[in-house]
CHARMM-style PDB file with segment names, atoms N, HN, CA, C and O in Angstrom:
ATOM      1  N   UNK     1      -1.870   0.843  -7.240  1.00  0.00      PROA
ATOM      2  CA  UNK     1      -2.828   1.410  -6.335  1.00  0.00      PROA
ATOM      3  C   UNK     1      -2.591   2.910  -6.185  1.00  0.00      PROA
ATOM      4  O   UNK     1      -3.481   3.759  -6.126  1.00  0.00      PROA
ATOM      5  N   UNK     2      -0.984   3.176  -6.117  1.00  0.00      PROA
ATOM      6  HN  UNK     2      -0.261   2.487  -6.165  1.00  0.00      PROA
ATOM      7  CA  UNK     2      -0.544   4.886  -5.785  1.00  0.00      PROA
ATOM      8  C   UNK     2      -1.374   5.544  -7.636  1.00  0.00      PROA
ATOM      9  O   UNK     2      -1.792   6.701  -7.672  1.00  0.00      PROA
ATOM     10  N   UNK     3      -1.454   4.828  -8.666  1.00  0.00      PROA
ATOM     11  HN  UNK     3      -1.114   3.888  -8.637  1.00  0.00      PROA
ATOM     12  CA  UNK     3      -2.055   5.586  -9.636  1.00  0.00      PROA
ATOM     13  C   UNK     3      -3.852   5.559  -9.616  1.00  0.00      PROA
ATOM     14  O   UNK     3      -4.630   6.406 -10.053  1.00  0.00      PROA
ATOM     15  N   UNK     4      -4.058   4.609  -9.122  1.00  0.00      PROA
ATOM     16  HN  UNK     4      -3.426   3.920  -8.767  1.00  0.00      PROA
ATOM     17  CA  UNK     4      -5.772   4.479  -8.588  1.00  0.00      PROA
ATOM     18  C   UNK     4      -6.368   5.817  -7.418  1.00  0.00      PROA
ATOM     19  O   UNK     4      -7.489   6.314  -7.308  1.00  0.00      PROA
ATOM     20  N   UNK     5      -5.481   6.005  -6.902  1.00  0.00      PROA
ATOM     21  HN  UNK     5      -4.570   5.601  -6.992  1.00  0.00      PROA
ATOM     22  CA  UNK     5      -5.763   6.926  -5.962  1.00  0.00      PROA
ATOM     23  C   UNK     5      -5.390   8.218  -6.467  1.00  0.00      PROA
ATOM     24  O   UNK     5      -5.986   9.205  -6.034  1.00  0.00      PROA
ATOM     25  N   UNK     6      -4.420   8.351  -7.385  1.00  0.00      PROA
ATOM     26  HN  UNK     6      -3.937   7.550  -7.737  1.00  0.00      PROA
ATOM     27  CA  UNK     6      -4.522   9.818  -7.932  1.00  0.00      PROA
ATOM     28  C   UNK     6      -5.733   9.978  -8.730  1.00  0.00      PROA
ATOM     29  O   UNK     6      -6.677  10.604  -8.250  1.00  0.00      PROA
ATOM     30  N   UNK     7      -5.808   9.434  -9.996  1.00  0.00      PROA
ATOM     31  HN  UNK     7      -5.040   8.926 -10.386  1.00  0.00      PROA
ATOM     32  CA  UNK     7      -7.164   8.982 -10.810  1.00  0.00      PROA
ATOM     33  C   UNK     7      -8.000   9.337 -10.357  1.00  0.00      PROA
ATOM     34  O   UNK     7      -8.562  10.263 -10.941  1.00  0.00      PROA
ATOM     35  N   UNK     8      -8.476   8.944  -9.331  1.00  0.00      PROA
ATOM     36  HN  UNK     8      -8.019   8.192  -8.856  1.00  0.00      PROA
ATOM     37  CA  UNK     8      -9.687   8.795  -8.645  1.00  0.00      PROA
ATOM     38  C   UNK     8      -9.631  10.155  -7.731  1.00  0.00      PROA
ATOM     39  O   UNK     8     -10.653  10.501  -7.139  1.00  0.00      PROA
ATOM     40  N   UNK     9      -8.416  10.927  -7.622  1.00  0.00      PROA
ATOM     41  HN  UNK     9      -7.586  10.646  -8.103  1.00  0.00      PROA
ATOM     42  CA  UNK     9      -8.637  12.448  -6.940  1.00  0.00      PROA
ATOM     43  C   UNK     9      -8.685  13.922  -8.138  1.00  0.00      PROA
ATOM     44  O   UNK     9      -9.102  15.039  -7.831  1.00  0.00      PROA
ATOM     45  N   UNK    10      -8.243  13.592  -9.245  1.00  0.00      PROA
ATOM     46  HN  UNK    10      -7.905  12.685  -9.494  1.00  0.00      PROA
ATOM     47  CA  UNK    10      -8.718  14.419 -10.305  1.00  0.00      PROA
ATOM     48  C   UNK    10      -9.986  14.772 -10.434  1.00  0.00      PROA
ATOM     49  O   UNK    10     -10.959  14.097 -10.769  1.00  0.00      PROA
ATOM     50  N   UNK    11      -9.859  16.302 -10.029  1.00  0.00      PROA
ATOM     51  HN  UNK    11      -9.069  16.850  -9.757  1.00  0.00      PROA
ATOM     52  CA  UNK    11     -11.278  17.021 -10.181  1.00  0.00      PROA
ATOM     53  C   UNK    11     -12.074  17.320  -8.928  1.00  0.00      PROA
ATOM     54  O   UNK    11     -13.162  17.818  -9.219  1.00  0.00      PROA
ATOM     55  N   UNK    12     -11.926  17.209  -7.936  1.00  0.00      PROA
ATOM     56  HN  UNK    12     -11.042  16.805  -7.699  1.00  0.00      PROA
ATOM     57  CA  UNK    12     -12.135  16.912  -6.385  1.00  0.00      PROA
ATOM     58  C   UNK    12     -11.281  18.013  -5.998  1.00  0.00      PROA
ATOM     59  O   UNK    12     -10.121  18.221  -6.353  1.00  0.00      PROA
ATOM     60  N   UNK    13     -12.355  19.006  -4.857  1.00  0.00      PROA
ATOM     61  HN  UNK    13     -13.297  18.837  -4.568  1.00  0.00      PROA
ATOM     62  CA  UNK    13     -11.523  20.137  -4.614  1.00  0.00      PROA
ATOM     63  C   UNK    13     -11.122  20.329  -3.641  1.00  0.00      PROA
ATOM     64  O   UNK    13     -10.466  21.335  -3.372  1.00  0.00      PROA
ATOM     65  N   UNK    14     -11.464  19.216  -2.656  1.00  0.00      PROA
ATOM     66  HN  UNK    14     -11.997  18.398  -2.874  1.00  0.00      PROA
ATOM     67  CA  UNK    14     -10.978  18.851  -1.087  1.00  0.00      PROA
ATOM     68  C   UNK    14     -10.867  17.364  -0.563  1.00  0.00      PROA
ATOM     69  O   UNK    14     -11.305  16.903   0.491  1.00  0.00      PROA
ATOM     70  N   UNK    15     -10.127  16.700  -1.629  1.00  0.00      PROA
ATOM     71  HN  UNK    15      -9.771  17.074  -2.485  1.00  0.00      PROA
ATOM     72  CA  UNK    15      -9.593  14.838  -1.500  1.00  0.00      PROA
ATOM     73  C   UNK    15      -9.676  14.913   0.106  1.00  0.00      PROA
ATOM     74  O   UNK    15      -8.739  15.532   0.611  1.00  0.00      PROA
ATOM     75  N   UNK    16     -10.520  14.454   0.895  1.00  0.00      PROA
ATOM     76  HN  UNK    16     -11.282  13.951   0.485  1.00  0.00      PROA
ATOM     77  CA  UNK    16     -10.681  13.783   2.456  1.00  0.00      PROA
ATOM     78  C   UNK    16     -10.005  12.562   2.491  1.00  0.00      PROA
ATOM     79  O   UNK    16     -10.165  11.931   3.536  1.00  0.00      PROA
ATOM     80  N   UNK    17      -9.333  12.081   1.686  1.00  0.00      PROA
ATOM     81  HN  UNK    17      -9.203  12.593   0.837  1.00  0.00      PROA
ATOM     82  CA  UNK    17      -8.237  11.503   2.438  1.00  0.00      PROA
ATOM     83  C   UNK    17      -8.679   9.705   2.332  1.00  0.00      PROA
ATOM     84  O   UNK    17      -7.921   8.747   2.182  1.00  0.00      PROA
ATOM     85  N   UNK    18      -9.952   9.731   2.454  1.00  0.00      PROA
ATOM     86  HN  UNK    18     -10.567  10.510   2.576  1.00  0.00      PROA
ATOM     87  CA  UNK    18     -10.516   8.570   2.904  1.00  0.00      PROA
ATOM     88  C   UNK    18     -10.268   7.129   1.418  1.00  0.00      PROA
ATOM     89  O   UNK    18     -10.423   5.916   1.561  1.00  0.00      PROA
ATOM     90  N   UNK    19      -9.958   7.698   0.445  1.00  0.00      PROA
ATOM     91  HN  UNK    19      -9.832   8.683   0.329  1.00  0.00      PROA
ATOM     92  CA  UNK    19      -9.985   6.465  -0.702  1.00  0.00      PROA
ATOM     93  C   UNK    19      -8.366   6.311  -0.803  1.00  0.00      PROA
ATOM     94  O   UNK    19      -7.951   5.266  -1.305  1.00  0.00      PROA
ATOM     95  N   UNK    20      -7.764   6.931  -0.519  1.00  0.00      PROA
ATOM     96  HN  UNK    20      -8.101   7.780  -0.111  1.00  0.00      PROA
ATOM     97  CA  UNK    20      -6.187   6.976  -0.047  1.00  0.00      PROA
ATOM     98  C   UNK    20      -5.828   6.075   0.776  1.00  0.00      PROA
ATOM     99  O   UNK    20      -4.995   5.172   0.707  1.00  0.00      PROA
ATOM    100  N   UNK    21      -6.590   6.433   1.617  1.00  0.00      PROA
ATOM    101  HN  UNK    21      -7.267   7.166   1.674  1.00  0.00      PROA
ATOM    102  CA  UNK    21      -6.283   5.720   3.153  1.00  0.00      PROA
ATOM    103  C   UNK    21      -6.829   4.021   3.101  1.00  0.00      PROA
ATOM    104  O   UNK    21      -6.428   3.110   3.826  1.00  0.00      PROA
ATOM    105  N   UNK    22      -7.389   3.980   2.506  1.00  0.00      PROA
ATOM    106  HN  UNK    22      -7.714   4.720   1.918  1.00  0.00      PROA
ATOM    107  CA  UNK    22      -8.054   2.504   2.323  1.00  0.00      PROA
ATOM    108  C   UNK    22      -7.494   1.636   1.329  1.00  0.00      PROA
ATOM    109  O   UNK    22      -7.448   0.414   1.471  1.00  0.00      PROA
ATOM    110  N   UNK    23      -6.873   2.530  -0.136  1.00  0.00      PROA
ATOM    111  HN  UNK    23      -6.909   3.523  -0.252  1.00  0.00      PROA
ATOM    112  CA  UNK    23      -6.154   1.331  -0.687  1.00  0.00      PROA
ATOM    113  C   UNK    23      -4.608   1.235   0.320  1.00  0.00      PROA
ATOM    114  O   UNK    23      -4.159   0.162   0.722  1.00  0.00      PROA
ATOM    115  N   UNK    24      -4.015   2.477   0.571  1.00  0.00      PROA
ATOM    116  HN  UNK    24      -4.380   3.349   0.244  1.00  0.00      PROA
ATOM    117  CA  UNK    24      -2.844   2.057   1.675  1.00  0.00      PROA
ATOM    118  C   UNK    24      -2.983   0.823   2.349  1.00  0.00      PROA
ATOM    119  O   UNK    24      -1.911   0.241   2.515  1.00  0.00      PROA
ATOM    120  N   UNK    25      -3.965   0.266   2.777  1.00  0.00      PROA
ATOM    121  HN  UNK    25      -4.836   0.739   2.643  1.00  0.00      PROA
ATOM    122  CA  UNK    25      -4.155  -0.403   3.614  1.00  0.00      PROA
ATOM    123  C   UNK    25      -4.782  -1.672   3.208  1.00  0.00      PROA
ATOM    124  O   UNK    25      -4.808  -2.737   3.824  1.00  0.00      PROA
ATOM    125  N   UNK    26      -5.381  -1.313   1.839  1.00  0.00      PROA
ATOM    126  HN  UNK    26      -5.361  -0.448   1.339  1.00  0.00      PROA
ATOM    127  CA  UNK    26      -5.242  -2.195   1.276  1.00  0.00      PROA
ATOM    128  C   UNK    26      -4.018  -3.069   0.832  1.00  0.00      PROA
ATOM    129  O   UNK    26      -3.996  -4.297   0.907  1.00  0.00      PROA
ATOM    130  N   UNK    27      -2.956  -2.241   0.339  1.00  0.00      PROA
ATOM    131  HN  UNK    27      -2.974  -1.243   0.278  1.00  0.00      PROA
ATOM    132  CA  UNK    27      -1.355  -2.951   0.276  1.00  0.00      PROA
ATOM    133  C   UNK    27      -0.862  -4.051   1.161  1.00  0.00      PROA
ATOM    134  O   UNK    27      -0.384  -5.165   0.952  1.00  0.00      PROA
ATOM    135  N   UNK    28      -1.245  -3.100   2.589  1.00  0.00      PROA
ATOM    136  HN  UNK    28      -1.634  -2.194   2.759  1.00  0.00      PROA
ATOM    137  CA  UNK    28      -0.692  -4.044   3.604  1.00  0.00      PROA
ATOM    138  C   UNK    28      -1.572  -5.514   3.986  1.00  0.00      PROA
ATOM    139  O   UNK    28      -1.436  -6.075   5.073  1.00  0.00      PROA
ATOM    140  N   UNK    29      -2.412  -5.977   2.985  1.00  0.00      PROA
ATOM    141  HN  UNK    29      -2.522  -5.521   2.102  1.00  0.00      PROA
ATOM    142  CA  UNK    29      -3.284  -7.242   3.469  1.00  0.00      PROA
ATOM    143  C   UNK    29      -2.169  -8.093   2.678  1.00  0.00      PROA
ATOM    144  O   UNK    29      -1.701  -9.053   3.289  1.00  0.00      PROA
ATOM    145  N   UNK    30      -1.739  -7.857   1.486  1.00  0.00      PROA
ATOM    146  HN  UNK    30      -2.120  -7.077   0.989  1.00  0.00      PROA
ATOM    147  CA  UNK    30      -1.180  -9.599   0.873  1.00  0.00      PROA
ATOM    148  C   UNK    30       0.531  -9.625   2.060  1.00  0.00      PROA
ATOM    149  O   UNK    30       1.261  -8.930   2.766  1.00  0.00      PROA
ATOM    150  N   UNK    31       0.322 -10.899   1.553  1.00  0.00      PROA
ATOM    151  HN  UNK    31      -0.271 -11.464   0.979  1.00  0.00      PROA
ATOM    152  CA  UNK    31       1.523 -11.235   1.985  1.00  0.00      PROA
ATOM    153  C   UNK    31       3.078 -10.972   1.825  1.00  0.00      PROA
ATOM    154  O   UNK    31       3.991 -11.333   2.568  1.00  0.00      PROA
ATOM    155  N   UNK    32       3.127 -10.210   0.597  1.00  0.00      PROA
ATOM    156  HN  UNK    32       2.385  -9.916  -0.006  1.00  0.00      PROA
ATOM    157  CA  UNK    32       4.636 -10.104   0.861  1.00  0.00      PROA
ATOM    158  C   UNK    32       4.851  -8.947   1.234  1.00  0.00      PROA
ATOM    159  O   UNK    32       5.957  -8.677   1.701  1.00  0.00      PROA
ATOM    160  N   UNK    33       3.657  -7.774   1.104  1.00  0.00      PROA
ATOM    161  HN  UNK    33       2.758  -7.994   0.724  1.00  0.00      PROA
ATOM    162  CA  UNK    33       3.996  -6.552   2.180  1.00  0.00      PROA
ATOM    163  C   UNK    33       4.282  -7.228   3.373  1.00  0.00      PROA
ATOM    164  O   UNK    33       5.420  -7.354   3.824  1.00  0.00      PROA
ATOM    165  N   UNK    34       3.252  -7.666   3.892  1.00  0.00      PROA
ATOM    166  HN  UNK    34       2.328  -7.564   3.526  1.00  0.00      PROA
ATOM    167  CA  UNK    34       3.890  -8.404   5.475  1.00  0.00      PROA
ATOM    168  C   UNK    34       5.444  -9.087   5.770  1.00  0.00      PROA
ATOM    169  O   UNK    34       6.152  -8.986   6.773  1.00  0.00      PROA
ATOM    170  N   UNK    35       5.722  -9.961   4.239  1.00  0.00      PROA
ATOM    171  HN  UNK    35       5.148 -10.043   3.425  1.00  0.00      PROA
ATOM    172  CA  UNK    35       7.036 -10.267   4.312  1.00  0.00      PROA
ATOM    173  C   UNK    35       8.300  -9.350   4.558  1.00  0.00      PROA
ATOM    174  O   UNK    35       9.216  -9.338   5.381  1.00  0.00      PROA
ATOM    175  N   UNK    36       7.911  -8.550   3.412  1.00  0.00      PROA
ATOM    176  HN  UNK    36       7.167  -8.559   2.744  1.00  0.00      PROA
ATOM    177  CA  UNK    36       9.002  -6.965   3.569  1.00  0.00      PROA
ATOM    178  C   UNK    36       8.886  -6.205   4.722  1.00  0.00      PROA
ATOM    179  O   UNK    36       9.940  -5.699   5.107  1.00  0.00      PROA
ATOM    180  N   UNK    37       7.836  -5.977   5.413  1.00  0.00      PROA
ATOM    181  HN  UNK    37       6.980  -6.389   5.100  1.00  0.00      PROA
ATOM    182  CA  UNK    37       8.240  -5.164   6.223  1.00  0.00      PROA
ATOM    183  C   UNK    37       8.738  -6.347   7.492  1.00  0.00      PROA
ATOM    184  O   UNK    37       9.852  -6.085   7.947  1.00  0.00      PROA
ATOM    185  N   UNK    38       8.279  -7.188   7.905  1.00  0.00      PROA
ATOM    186  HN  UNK    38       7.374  -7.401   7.536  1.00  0.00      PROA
ATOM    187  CA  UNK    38       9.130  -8.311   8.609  1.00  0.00      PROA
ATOM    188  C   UNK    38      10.587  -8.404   8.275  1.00  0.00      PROA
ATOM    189  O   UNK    38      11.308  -8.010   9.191  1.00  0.00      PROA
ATOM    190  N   UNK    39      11.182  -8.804   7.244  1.00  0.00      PROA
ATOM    191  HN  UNK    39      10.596  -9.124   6.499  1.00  0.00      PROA
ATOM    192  CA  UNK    39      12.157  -8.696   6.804  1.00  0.00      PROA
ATOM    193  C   UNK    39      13.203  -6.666   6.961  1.00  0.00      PROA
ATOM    194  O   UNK    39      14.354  -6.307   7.211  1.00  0.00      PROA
ATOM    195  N   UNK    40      12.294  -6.186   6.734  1.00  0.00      PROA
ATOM    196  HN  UNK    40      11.359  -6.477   6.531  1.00  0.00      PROA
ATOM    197  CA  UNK    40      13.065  -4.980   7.309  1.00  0.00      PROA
ATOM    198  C   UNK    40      13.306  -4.782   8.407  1.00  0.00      PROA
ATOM    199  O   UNK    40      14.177  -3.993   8.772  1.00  0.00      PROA
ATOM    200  N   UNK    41      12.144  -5.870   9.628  1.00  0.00      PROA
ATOM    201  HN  UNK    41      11.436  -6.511   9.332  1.00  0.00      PROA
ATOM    202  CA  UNK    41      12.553  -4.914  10.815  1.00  0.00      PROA
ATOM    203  C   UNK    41      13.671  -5.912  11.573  1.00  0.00      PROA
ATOM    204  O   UNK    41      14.435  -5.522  12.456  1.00  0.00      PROA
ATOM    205  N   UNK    42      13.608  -7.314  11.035  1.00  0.00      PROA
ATOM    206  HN  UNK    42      12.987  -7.631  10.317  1.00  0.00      PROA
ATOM    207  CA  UNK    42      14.664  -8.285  11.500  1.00  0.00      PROA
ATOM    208  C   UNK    42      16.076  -7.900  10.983  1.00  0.00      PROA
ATOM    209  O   UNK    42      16.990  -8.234  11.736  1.00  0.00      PROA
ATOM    210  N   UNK    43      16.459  -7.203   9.735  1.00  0.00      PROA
ATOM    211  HN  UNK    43      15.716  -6.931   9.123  1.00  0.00      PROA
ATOM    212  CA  UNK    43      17.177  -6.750   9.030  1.00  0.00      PROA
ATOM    213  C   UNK    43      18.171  -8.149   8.057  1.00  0.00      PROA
ATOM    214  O   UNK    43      19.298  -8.635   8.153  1.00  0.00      PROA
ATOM    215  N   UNK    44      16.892  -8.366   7.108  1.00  0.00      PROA
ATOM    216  HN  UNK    44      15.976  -7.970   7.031  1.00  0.00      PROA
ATOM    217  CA  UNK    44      17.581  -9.543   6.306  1.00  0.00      PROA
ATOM    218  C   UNK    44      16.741  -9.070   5.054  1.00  0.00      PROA
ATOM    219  O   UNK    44      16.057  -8.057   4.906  1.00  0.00      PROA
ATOM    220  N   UNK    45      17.026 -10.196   4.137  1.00  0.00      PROA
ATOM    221  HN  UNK    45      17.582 -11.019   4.257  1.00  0.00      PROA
ATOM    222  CA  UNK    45      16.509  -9.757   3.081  1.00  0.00      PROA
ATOM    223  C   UNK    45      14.749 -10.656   2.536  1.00  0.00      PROA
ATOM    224  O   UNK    45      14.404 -11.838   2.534  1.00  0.00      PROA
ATOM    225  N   UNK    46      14.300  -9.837   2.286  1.00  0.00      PROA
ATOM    226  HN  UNK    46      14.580  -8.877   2.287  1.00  0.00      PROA
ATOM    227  CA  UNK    46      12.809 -10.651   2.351  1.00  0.00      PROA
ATOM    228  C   UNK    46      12.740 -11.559   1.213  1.00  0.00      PROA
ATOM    229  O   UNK    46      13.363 -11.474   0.155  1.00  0.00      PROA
ATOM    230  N   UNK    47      11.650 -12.695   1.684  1.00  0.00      PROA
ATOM    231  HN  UNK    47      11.144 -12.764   2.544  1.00  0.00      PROA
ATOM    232  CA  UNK    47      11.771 -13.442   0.679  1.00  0.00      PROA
ATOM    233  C   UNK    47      10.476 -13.618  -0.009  1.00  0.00      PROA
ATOM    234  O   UNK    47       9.625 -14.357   0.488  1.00  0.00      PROA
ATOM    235  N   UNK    48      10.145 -12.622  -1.766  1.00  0.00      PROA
ATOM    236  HN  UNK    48      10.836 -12.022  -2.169  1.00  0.00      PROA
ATOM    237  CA  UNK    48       8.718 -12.393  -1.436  1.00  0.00      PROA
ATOM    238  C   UNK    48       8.219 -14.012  -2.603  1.00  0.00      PROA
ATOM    239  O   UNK    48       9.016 -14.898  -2.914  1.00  0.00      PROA
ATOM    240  N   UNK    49       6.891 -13.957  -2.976  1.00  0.00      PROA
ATOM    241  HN  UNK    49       6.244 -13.238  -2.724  1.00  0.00      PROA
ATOM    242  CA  UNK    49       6.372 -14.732  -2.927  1.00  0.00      PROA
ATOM    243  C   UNK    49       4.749 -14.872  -3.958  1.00  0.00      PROA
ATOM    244  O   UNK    49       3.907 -15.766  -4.040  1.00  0.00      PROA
ATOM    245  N   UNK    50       4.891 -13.459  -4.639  1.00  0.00      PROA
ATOM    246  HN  UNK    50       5.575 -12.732  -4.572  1.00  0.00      PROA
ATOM    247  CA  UNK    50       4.127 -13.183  -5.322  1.00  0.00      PROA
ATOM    248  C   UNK    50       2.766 -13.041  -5.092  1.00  0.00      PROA
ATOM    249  O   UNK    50       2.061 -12.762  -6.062  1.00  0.00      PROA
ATOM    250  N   UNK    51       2.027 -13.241  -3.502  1.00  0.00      PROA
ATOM    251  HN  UNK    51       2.600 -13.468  -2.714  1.00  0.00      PROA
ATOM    252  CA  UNK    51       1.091 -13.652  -3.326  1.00  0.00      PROA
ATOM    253  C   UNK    51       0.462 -11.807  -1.998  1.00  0.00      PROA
ATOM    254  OT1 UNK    51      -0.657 -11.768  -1.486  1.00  0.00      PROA
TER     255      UNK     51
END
């Protein structure tokens, strides 16, 4: 996604931020982002899940 969002800012002479900001956040919908950062804030090791 971090190479989708550069890609997609090549050639653009004032990137607003906004197609950035949406796959970011896109990351955080599956589940094992949710796992990892759960797992970071309990301080264990996450258990991800491919999904």
């Amino acid at each position: 996604m971090a190479k989708r969002a550069v890609n997609a800012s090549v050639g653009l002479k004032a990137a607003s931020g906004q197609g950035e900001a949406e796959l970011f956040g896109e990351c955080f919908t599956h589940e094992d982002a949710r796992e990892g950062l759960q797992a970071f804030l309990e301080k264990r090791t996450p258990v991800f899940q491919d999904k």
